[in-house]
DSSP file (Angstrom, degrees, kcal/mol; ACC not computed):
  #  RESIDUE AA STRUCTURE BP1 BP2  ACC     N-H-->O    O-->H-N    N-H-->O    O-->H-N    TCO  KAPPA ALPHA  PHI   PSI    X-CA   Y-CA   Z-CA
    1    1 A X              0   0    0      0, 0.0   131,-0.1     0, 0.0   130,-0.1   0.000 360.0 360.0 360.0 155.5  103.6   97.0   71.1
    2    2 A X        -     0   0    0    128,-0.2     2,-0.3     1,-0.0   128,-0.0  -0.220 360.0-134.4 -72.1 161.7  104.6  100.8   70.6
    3    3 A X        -     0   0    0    129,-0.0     2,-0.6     0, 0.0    -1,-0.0  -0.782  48.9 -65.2-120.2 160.1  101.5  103.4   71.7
    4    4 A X        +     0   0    0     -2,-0.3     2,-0.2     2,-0.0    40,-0.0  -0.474  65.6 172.5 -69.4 103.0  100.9  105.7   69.7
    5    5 A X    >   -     0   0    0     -2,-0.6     3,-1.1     1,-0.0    -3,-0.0  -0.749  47.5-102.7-129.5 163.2  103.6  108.8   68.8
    6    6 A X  T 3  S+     0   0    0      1,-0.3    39,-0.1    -2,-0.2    -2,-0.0   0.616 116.9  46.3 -39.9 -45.2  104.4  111.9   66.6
    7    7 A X  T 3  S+     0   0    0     37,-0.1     2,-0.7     2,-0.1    -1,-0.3   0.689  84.0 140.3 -90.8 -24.7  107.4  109.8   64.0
    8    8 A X    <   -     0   0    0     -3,-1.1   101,-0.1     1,-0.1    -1,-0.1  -0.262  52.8-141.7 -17.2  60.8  104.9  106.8   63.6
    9    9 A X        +     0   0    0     -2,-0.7    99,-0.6    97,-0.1   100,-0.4  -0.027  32.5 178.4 -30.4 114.1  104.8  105.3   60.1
   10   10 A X  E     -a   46   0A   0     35,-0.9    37,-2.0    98,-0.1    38,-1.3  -0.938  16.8-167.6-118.1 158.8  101.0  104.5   59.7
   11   11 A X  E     -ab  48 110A   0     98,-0.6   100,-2.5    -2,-0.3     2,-0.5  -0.919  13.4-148.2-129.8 159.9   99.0  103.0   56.5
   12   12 A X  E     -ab  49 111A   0     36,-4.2    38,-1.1    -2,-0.4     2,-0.6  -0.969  14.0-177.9-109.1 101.8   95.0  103.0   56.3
   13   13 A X  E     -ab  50 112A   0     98,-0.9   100,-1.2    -2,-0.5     2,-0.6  -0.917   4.0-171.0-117.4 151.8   93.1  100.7   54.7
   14   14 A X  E     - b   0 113A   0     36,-1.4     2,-1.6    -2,-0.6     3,-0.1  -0.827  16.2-153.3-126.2  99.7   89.7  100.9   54.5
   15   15 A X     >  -     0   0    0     98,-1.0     4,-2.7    -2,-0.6     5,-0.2  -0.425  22.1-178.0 -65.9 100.3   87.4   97.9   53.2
   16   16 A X  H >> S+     0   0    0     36,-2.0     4,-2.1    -2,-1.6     3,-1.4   0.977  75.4  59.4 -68.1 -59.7   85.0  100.2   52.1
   17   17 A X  H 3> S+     0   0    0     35,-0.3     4,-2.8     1,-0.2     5,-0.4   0.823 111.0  50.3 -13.0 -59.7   82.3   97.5   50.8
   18   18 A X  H 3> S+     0   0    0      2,-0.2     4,-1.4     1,-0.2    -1,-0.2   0.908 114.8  42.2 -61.3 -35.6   82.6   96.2   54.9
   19   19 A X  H <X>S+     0   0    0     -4,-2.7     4,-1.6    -3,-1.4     5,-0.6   0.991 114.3  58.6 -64.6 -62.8   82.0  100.0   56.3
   20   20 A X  H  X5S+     0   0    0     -4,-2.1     4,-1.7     1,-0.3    -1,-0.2   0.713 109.2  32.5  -9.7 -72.6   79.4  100.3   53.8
   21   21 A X  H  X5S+     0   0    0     -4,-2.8     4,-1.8     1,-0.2     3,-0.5   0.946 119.6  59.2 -82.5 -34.8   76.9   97.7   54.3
   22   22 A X  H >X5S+     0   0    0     -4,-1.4     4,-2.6    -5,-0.4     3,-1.2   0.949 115.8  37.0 -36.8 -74.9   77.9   98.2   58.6
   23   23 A X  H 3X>S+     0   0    0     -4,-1.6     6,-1.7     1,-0.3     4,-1.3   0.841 114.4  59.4 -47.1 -39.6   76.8  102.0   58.3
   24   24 A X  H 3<<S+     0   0    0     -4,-1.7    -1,-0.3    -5,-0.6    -2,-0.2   0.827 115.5  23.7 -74.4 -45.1   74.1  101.1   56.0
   25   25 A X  H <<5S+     0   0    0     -4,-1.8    -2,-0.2    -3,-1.2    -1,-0.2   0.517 125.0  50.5-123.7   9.2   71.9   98.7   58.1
   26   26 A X  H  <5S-     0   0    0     -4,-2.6    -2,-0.2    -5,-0.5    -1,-0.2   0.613 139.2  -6.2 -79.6 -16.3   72.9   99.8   61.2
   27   27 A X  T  <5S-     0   0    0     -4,-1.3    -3,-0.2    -5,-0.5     3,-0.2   0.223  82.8-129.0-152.4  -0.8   72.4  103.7   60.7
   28   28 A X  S   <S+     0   0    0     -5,-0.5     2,-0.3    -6,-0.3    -4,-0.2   0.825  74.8 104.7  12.9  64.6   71.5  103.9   57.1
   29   29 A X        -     0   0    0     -6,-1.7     2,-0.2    -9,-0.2    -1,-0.2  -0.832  67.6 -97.0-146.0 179.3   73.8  106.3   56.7
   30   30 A X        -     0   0    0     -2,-0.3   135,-1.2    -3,-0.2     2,-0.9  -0.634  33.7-104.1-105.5 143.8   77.7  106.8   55.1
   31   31 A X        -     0   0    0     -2,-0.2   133,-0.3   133,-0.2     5,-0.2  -0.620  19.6-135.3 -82.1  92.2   80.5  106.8   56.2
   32   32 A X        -     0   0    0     -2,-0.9     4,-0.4   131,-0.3    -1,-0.0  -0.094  28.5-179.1 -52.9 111.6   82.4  110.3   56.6
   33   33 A X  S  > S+     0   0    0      3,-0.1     4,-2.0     2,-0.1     5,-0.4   0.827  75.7  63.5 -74.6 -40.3   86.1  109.1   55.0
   34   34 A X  H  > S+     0   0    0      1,-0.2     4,-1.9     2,-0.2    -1,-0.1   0.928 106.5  42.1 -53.3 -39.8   87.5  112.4   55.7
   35   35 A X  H  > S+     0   0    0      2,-0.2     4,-1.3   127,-0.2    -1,-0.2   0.731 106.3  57.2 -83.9 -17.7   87.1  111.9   59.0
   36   36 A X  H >> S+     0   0    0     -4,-0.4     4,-0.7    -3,-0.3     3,-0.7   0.972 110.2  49.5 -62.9 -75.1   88.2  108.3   59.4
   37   37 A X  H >X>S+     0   0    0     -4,-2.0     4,-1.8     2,-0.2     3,-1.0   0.941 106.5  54.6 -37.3 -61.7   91.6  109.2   57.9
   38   38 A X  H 3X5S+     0   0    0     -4,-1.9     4,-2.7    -5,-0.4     5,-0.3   0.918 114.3  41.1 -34.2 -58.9   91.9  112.0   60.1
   39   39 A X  H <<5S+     0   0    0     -4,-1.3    -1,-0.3    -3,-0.7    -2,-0.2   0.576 110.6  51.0 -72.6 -11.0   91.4  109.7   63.1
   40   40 A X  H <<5S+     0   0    0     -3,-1.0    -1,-0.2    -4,-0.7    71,-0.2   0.512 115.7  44.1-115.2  -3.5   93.3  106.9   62.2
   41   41 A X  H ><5S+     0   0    0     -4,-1.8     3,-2.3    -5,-0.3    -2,-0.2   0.781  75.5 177.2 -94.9 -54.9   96.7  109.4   61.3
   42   42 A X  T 3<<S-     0   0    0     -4,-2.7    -3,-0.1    -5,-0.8     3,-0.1   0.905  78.3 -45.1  47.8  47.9   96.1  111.2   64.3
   43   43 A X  T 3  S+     0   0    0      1,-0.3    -1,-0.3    -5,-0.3     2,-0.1   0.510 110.7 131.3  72.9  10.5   99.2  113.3   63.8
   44   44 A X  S <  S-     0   0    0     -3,-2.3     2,-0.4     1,-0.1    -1,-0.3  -0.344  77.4 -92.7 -93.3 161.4  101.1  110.1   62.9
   45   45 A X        -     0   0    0    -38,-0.2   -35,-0.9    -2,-0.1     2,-0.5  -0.907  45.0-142.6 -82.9 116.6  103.4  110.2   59.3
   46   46 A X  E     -a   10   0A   0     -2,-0.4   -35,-0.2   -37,-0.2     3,-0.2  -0.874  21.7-171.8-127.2  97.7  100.5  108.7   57.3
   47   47 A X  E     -     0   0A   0    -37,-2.0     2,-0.2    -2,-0.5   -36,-0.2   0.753  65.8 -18.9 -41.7 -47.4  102.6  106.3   54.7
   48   48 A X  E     -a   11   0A   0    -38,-1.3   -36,-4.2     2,-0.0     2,-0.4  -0.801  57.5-157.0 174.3 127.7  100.0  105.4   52.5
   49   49 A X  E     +a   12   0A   0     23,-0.4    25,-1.3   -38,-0.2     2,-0.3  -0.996  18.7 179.2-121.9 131.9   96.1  105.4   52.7
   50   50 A X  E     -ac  13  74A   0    -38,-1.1   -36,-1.4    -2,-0.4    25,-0.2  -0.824  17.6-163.9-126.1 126.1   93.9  102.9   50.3
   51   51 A X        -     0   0    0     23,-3.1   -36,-0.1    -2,-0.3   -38,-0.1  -0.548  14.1-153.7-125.6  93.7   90.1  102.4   50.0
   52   52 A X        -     0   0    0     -2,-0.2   -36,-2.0    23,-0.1   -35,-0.3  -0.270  22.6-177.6 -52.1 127.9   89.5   99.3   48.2
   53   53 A X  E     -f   77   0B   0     23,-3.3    25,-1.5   -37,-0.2     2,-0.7  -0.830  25.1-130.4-135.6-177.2   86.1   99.9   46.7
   54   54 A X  E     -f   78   0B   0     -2,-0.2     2,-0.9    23,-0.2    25,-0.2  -0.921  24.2-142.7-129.6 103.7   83.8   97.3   44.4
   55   55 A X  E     +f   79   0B   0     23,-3.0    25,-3.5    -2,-0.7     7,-0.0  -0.690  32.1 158.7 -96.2 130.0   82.5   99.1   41.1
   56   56 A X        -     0   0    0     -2,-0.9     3,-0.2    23,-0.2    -1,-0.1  -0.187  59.3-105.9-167.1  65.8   78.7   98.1   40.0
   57   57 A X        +     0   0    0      1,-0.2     2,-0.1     4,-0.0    -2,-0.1   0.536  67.3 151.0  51.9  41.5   77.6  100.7   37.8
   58   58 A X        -     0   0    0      1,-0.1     3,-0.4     0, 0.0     2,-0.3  -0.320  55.4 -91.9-101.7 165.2   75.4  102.0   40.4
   59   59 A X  S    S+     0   0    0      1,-0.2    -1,-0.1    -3,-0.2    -3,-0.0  -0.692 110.6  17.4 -82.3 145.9   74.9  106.1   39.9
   60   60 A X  S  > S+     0   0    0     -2,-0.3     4,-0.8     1,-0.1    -1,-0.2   0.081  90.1 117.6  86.2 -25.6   77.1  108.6   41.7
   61   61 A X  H  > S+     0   0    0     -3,-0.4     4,-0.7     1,-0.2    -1,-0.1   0.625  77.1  51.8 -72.5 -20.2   79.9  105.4   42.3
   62   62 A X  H  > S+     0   0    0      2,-0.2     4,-1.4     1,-0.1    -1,-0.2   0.957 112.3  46.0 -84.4 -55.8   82.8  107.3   40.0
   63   63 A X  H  > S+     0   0    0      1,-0.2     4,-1.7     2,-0.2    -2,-0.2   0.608 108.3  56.5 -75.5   9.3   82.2  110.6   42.2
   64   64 A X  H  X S+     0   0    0     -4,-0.8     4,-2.6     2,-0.2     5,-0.3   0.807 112.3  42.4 -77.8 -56.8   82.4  108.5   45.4
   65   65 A X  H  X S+     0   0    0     -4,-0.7     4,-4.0     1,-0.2    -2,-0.2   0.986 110.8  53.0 -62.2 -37.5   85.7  107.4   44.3
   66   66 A X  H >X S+     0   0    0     -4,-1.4     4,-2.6     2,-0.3     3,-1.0   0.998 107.6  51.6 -48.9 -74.8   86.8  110.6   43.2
   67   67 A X  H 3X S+     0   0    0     -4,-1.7     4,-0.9     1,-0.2     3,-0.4   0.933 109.7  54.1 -30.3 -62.5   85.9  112.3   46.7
   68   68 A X  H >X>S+     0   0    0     -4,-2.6     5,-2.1     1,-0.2     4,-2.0   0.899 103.7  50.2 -47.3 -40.7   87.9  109.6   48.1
   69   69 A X  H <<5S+     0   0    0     -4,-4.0    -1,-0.2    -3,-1.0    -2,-0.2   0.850 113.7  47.5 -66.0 -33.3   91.0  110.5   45.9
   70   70 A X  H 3<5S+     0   0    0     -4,-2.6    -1,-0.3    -3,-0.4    -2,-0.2   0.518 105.2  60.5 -80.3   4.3   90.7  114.4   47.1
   71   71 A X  H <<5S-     0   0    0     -3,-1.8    -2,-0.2    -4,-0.9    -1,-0.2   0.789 127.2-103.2 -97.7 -43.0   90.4  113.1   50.8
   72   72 A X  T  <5S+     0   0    0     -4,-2.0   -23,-0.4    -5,-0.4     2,-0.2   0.489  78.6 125.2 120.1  13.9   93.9  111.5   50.3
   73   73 A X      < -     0   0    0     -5,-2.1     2,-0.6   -25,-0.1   -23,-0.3  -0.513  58.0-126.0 -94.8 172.1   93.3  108.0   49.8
   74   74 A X  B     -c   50   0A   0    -25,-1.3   -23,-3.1    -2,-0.2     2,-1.0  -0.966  26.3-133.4-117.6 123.1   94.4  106.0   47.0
   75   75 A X        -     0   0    0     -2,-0.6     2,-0.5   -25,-0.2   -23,-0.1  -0.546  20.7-175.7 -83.7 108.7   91.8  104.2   45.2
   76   76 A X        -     0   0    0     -2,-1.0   -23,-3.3     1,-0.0     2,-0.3  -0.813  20.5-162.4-109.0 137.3   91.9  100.2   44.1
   77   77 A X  E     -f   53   0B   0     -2,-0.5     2,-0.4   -25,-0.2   -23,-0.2  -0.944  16.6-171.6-132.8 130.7   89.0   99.4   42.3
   78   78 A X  E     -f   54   0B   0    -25,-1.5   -23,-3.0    -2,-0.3     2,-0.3  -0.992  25.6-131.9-141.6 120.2   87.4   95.8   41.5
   79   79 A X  E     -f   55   0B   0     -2,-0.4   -23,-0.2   -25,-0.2   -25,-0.0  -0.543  34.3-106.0 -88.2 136.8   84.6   95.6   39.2
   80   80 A X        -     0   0    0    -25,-3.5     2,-0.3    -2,-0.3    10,-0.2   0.148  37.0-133.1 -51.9-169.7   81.6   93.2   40.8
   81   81 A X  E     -G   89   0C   0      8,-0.9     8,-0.9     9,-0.0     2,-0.4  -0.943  10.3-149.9-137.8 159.0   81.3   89.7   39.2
   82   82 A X  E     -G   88   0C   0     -2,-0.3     6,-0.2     6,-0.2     5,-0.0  -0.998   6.4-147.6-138.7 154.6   78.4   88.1   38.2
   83   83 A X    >   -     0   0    0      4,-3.1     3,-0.5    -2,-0.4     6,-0.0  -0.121  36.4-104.6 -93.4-173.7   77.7   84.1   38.1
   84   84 A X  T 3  S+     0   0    0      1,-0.1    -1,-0.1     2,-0.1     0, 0.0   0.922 124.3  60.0 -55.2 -63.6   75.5   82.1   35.6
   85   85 A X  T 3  S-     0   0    0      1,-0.1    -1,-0.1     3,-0.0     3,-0.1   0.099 122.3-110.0 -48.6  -0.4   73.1   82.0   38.6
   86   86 A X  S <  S+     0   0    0     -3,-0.5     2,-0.3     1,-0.2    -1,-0.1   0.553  70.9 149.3  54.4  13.0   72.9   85.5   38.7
   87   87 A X        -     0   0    0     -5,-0.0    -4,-3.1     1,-0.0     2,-0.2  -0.614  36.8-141.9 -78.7 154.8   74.8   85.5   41.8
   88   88 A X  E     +G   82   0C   0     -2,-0.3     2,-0.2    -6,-0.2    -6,-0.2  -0.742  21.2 170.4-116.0 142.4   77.1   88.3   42.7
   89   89 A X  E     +G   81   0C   0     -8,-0.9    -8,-0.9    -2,-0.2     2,-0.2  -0.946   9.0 150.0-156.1 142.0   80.4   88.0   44.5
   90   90 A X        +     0   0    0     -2,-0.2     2,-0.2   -10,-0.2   -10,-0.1  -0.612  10.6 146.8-167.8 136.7   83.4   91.2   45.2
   91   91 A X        -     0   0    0     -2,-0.2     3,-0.2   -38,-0.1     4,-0.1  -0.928  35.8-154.8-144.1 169.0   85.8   91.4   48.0
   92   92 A X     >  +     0   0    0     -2,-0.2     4,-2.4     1,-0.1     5,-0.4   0.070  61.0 117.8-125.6  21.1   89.4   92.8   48.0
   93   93 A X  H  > S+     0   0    0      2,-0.2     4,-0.9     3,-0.2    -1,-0.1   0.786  79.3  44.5 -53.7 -19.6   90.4   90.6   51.2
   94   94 A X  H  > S+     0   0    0     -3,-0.2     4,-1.0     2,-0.1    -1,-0.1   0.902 122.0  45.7 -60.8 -54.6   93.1   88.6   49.3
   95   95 A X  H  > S+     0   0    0      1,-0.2     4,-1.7     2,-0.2     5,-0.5   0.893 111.7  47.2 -61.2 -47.7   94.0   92.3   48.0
   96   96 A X  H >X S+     0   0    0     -4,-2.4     4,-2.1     2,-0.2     3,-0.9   0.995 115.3  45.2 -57.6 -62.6   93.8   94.0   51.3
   97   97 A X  H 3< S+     0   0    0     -4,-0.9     4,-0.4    -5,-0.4    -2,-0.2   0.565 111.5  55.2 -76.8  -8.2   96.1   91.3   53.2
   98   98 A X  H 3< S+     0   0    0     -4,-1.0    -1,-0.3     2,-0.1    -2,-0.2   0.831 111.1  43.3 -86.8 -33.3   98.5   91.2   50.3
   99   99 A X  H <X S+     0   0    0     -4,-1.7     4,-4.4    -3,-0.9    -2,-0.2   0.594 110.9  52.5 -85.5 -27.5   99.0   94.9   50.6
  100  100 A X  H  X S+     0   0    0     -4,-2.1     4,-0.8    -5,-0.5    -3,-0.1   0.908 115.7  46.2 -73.3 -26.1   99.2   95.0   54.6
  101  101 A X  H  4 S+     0   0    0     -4,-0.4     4,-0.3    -5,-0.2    -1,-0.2   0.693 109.1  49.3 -82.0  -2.9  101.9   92.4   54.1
  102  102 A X  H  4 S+     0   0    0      1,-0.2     3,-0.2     2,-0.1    -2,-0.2   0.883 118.4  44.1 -93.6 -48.7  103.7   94.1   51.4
  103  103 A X  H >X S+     0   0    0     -4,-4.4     3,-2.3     1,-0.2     4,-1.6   0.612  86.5  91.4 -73.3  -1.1  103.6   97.5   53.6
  104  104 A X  G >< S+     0   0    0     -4,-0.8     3,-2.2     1,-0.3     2,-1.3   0.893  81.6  53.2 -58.5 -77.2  104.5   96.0   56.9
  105  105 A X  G 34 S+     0   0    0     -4,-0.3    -1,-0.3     1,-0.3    -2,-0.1   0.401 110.8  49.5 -19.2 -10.0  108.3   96.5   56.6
  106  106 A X  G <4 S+     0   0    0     -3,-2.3     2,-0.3    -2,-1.3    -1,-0.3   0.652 110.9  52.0-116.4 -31.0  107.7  100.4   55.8
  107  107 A X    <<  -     0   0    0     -3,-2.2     2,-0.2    -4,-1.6   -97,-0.1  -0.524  56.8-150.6-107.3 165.9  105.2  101.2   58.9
  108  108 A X  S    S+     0   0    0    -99,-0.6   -98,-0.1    -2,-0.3    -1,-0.1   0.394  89.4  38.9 -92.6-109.7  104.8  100.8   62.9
  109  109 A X        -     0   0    0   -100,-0.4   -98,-0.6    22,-0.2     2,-0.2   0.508  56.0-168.8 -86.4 177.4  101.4  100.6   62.5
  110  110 A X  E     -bd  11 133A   0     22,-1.3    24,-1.3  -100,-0.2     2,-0.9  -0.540   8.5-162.0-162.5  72.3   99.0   99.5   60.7
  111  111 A X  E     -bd  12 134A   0   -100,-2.5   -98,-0.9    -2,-0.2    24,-0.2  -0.580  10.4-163.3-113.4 121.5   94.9  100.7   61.0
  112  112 A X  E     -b   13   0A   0     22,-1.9     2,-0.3    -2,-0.9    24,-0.2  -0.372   6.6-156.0 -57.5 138.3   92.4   98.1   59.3
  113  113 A X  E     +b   14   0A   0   -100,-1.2   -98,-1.0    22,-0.2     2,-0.3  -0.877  60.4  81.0-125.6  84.8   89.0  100.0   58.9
  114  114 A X        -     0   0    0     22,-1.1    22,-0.2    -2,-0.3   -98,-0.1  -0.937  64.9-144.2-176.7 163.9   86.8   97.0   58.8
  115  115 A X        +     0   0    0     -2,-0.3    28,-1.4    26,-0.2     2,-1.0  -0.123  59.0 133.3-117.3  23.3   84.8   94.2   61.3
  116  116 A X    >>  -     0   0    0      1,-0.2     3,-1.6    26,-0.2     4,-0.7  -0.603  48.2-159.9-104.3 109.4   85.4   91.7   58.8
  117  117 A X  G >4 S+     0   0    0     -2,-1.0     3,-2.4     1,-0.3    -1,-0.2   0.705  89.2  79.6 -33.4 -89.0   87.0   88.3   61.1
  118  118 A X  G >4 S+     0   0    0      1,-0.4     3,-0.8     2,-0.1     4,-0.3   0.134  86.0  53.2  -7.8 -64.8   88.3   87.2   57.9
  119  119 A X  G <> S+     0   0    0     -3,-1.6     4,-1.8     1,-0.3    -1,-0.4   0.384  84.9  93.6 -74.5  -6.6   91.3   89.9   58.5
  120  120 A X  H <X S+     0   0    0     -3,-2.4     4,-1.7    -4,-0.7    -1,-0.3   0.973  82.2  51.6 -51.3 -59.0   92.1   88.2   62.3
  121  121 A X  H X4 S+     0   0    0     -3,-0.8     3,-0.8     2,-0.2     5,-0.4   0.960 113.9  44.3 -53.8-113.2   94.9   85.8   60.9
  122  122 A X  H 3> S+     0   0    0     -4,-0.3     4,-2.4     1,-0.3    -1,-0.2   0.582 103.6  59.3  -1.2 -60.0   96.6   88.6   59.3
  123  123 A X  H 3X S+     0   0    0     -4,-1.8     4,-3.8     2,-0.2     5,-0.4   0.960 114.1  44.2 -38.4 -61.7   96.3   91.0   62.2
  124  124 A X  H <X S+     0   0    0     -4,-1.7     4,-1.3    -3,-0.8     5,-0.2   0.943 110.9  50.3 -73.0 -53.6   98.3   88.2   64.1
  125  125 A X  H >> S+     0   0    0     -4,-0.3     4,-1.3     2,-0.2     3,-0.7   0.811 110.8  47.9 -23.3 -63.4  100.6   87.6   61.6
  126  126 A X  H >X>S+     0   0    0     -4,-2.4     5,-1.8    -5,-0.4     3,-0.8   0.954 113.8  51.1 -60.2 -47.3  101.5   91.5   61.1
  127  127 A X  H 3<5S+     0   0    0     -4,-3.8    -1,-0.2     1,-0.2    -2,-0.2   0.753 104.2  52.4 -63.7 -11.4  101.9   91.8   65.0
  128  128 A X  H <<5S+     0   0    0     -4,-1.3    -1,-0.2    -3,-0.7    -2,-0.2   0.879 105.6  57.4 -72.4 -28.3  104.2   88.9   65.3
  129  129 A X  H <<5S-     0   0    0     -4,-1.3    -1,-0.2    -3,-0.8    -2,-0.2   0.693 128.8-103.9 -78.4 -23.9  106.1   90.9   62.6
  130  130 A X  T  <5S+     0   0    0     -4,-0.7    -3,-0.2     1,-0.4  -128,-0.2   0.175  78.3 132.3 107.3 -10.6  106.2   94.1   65.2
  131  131 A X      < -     0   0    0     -5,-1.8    -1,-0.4    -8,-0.1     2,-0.4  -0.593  56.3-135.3 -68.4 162.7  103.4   96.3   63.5
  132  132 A X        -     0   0    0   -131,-0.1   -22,-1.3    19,-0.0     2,-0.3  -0.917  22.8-141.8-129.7 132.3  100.9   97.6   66.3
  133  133 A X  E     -d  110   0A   0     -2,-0.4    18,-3.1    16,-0.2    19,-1.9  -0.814  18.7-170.0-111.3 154.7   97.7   96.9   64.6
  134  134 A X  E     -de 111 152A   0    -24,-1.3   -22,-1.9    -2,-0.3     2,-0.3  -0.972  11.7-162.7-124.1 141.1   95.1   99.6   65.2
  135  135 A X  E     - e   0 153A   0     17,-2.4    19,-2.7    -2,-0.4     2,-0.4  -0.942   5.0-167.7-128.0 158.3   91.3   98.1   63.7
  136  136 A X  E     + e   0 154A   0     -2,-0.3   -22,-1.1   -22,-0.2     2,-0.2  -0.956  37.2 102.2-130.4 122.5   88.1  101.0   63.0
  137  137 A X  E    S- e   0 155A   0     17,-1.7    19,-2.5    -2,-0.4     2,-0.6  -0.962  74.1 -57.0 178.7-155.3   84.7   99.8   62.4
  138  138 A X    >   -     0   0    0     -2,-0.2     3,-2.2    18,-0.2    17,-0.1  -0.913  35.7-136.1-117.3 115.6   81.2   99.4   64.4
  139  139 A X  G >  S+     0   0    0     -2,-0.6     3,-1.4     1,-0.3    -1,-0.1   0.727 100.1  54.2  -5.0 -56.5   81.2   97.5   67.4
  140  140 A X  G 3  S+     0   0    0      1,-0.3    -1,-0.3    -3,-0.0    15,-0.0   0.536 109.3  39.4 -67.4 -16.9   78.1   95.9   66.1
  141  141 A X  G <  S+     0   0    0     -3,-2.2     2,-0.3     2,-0.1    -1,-0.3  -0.204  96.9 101.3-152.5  -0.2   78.9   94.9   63.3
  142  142 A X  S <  S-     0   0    0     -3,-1.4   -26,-0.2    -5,-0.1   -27,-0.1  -0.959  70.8-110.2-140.9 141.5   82.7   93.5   64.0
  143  143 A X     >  -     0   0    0    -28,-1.4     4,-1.8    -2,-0.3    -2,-0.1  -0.067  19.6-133.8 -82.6 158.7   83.9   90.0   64.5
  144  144 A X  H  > S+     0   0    0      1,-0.2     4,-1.7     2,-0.2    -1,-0.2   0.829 105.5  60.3 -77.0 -14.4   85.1   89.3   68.4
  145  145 A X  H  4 S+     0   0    0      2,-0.3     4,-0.3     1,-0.2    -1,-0.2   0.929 101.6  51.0 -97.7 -43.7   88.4   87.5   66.8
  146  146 A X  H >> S+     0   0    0      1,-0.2     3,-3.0     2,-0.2     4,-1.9   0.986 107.2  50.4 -59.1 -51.7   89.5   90.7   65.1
  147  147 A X  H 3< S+     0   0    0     -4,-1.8     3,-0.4     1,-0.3    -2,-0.3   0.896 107.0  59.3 -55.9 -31.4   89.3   92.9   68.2
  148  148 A X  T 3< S+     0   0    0     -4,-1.7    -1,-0.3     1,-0.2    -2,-0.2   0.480 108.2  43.8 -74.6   6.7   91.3   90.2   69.9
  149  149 A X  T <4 S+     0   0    0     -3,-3.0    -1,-0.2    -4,-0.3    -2,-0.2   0.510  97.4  96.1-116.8 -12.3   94.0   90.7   67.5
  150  150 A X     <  -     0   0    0     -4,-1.9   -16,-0.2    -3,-0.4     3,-0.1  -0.319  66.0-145.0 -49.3 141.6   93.9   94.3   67.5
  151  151 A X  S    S-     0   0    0    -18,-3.1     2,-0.3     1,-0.4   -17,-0.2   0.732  86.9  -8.9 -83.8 -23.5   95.9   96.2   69.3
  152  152 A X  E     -e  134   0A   0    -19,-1.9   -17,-2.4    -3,-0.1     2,-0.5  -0.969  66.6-157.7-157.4 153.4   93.4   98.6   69.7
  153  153 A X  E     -e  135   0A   0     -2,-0.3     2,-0.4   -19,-0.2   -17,-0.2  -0.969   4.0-150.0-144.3 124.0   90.3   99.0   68.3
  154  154 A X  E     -e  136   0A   0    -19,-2.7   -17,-1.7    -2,-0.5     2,-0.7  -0.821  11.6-145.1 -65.9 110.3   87.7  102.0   67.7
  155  155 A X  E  >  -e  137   0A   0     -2,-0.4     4,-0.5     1,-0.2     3,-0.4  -0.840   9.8-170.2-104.1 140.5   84.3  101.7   67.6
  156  156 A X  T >4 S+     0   0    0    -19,-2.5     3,-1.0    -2,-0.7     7,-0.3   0.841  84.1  74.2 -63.7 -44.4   82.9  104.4   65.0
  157  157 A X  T 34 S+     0   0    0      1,-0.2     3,-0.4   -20,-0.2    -1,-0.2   0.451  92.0  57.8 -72.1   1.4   79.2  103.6   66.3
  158  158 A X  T 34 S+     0   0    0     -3,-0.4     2,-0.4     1,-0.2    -1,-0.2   0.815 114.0  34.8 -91.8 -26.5   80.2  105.7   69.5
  159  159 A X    XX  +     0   0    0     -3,-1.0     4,-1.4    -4,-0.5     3,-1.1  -0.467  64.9 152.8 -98.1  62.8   81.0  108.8   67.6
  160  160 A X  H 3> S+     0   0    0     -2,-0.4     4,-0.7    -3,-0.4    -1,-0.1   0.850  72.0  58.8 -80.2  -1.7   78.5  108.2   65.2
  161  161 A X  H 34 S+     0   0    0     -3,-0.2    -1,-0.2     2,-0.1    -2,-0.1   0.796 110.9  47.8 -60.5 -29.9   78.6  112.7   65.0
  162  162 A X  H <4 S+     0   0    0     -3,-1.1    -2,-0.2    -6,-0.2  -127,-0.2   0.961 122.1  21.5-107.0 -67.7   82.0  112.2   64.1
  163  163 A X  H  < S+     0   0    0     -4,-1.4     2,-0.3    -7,-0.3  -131,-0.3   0.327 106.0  66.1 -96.5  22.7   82.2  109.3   61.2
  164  164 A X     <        0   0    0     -4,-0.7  -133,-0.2    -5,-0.4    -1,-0.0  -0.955 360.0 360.0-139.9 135.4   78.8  109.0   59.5
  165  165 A X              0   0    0   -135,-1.2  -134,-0.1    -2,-0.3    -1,-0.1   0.323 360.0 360.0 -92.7 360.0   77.4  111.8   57.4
């Protein structure tokens, strides 16, 4: 796979929900987006940046999205569900792996901000295609099967000065 250089078509996407609850009971702290983007463009021609986020009414959750939209991401937004049972279910992993596949043809690369395994299969699938997939997230907190499909992988929980507020 290409290493990383100036003309490099990169896309972001960032399962925010998965950083969330990572940051949250590992450090019980947020995740600095500004600074995530920063690192994962890294002087690269930054195609298109996303943060799939989960809306559920909580306070403050419209200017969370907002911030993101002045950071430079584009926000897709999926309202939670609730069951009979009172159980609760949102994820944008169909959405997320539909969008990485749609952009593959337009980027080299390609960096997942998330630990979620789920997104393994995919990873290999984009690299067979030629994307160098680049994955972000907390070590602790990130399935072994995604980092083996990474081409490289960052863990955020070493800098935790640099991507958690």
């Amino acid at each position: 796979m290409t290493e990383i250089h100036p003309g490099q078509r990169v896309a972001v996407l960032a399962d925010s929900q998965n950083l969330y609850h990572s940051a949250h009971s590992v450090y019980s702290r947020n995740i600095d987006y500004s600074a995530m983007l920063d690192k994962a463009v890294q002087e690269r021609e930054l195609i298109r940046a996303i943060a799939y986020v989960i809306r559920a009414d909580s306070p403050d959750e419209e200017s969370f999205f907002e911030a993101l939209r002045d950071i430079g991401f584009e926000t897709k937004i999926k309202d939670i569900k609730t069951f009979g049972d009172g159980s609760k279910k949102a994820d944008w992993d169909v959405g997320i792996s539909l969008d990485a596949v749609t952009l593959a043809d337009h980027i080299d690369t390609l960096v997942l901000c998330s630990g979620d395994g789920d997104f393994s299969r995919l990873c290999s699938h984009l690299r067979h295609e030629g994307v160098r997939i680049e994955v972000m997230s907390f070590e602790s907190s990130t399935a072994s099967e995604l980092k083996r499909e990474a081409d490289a992988f960052l863990d955020m929980g070493e800098r935790e000065e640099t991507f958690l507020l």
